[in-house]
C-alpha angles and dihedrals in degrees: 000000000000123000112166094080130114089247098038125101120232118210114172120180104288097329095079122173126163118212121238113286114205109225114223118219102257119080121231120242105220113181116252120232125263095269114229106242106163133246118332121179119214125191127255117222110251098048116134135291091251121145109273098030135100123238137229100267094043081053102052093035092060088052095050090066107084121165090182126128091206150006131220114201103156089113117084097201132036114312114230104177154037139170132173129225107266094208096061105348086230094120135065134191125195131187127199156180086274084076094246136096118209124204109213138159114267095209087062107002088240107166106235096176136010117214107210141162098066134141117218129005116309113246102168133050132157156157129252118238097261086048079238087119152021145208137223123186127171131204092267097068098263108140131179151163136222139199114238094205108047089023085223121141095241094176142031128179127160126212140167116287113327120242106166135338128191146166130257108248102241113005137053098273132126138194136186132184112214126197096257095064106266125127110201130199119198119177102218138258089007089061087218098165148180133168128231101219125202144151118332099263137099113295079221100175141014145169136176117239115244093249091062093234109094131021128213117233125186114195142210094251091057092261129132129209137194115202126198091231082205103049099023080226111138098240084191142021116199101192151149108001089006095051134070123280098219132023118304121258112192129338127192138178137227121252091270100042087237092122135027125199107211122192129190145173089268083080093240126118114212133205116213133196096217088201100049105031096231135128116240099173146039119191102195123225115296112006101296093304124138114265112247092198147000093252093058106087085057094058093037107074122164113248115190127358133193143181111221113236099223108030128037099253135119131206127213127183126202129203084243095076092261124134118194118196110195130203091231095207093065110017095234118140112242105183140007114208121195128220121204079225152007117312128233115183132350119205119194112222099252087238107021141063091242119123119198116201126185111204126193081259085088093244135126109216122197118198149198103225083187090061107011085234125145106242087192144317127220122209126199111113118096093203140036115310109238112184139001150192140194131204123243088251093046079225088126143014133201122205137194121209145167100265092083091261147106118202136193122227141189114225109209126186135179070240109074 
């Protein structure tokens, strides 16, 4: 492989530098990894007629109902995670609880590639930035990488417990946060590596900066670092009263990287300045509702957070089923909007201020941050929804849920 160009990434024996990477406009859309949110029992069809509970008809009434296009079900156990292809977002893989990720073809569902020989439930799974390759991590630490192209495995590394795992936008670089603390950093195929340390405590989230120079880390003990890819010195430390108070959650950055938004099981959203270190915002437990009891907080994390392109609001999403979308300028909350149930993951529309949210009521919500309006909901899963992806055009979604399946969905607005 190459190494001397402006975009390539130089790692000598100990003495490892990386030269300068130019960050294109565009950021990157990495997918985020299957939150942990504890142990959530879902009815079978066929329970009793008690009070409180649904029957079978009204069961099997409500999964009868499936506005999906189509249906992937090719996994045989619970599907975590899904990523498209950022060249064409024609392709989709999907990585599940059957230790393989499969690459296919989201207008037919067609498998182009199996990846196979993992461990442990793949929880992670990803395109690089140029769509020529993807990676599959599972929960053990195996990590590789395939060609698209050739479908061949073409690298393999192993490291402790897998937390997250994500490409570099615009070069040939991967990273991965394990349970134990360490970031690492493999050019790949090459496999030149170094590892970011840190305390002993989960490396729990992580994401590049779009230009291609630091990366954000939030930690088990509620603290957020931000790394010099090229020196694997820590550039900031956001810890103790301006940290978090509990584990973080979910953390993502602004179109220019100038500001991160961090969540975390402490129930408390947190703005970032990304150049100075410091922290110019604090979003409070639960969207601004009273608290009904001390214990809340605890049982109210914050599960995935966002900053809208076009407009200055942020989005963030509680395991209670709340969504609060912010006016960023001046921190006020706009809207609240409720979930029957807890939230997953929420995604913002590249060039609208529409924010799509899937729920483990297996639903998939679209809705209207100007108003706080739901545009429309689609139904066809049968389980939590674990993961999902929208397409540049946020003409279509796929989602990944418990029931063992991915499915396909167009998303259709008065709008379009």
């Amino acid at each position: 492989m190459d190494t001397t160009g402006e975009n390539a990434l130089d790692i000598h024996g100990d003495e490892e530098i990386i030269e300068v990477i130019d960050l294109h406009d565009t950021e990157p859309e990495p997918d985020d990894l299957a939150d942990e949110l504890g142990d959530v029992d879902f009815e079978e069809p066929g329970i009793a007629d008690d009070e409180g509970w649904e029957t079978e008809d009204e069961m099997e009434a409500e999964a009868e109902q499936d506005d999906s296009e189509l249906t992937f079900s090719k996994h045989t156990g619970s599907v975590f995670c899904v990523s498209l292809d950022p060249a064409t977002n024609s392709l989709a893989v999907t990585g599940g609880e059957d230790d393989k990720a499969y690459v296919w073809r989201v207008s037919d569902g067609e498998v182009l590639l199996e990846c196979t020989g993992h461990k442990d439930s793949v929880t992670c799974a990803m395109f690089s930035h140029d769509s020529s390759m993807v990676a599959s991590g599972d929960m053990s630490g195996m990590i590789k990488v395939w060609k698209v192209d050739t479908k061949e495995e073409i690298w393999s590394f192993e490291v402790g417990d897998l937390e997250w795992l994500e490409w570099h936008p615009c070069a040939p670089v991967l990273l991965a946060g394990t349970n134990d603390g360490n970031v690492w950093m493999w050019k790949v195929p090459s496999g030149d590596c170094k590892t970011f340390q840190s305390p002993t405590c989960q490396a729990t989230s992580g994401k590049i900066l779009p230009d291609g120079k630091r990366a954000v880390v939030g930690y088990g003990d509620g603290s957020v670092r931000v790394w010099d890819l090229k020196q694997g010195n820590t550039i900031h430390v956001i810890k103790g009263h301006d940290g978090h108070q509990g584990p973080l959650t979910c953390l993502a950055c602004n179109k220019d990287g100038s500001l991160v938004l961090t969540g975390s099981v402490d129930g408390c959203s947190k703005l970032i300045n990304t150049a100075t270190g410091k922290v110019v915002g604090v979003f409070p437990a639960d969207g601004g509702k009273a608290k009904a009891s001390e214990d809340e907080d605890e049982s109210n994390s914050v599960e995935s957070v966002g900053f809208c392109n076009i407009l200055p609001l942020i989005a963030v999403a509680y395991l209670d089923g709340t969504l609060a979308l912010y006016d960023l300028s001046t921190q006020v909350l706009r809207h609240r909007c409720q979930h029957e149930a807890g939230i997953v993951h929420l995604r913002w529309e590249e060039t609208s201020s529409v924010v799509s949210t899937c729920s483990l009521d297996g639903t998939l919500r679209l809705w209207d941050a100007r108003t706080g309006n739901m545009v429309s909901e689609y139904h066809g899963h049968t389980a939590e929804i674990l993961d999902f992806a929208v397409n540049r055009e946020a003409s279509l979604a796929v989602t990944t849920s418990g029931d063992y399946q991915a499915k396909v969905f167009c998303l259709q607005r008065p709008d379009r």
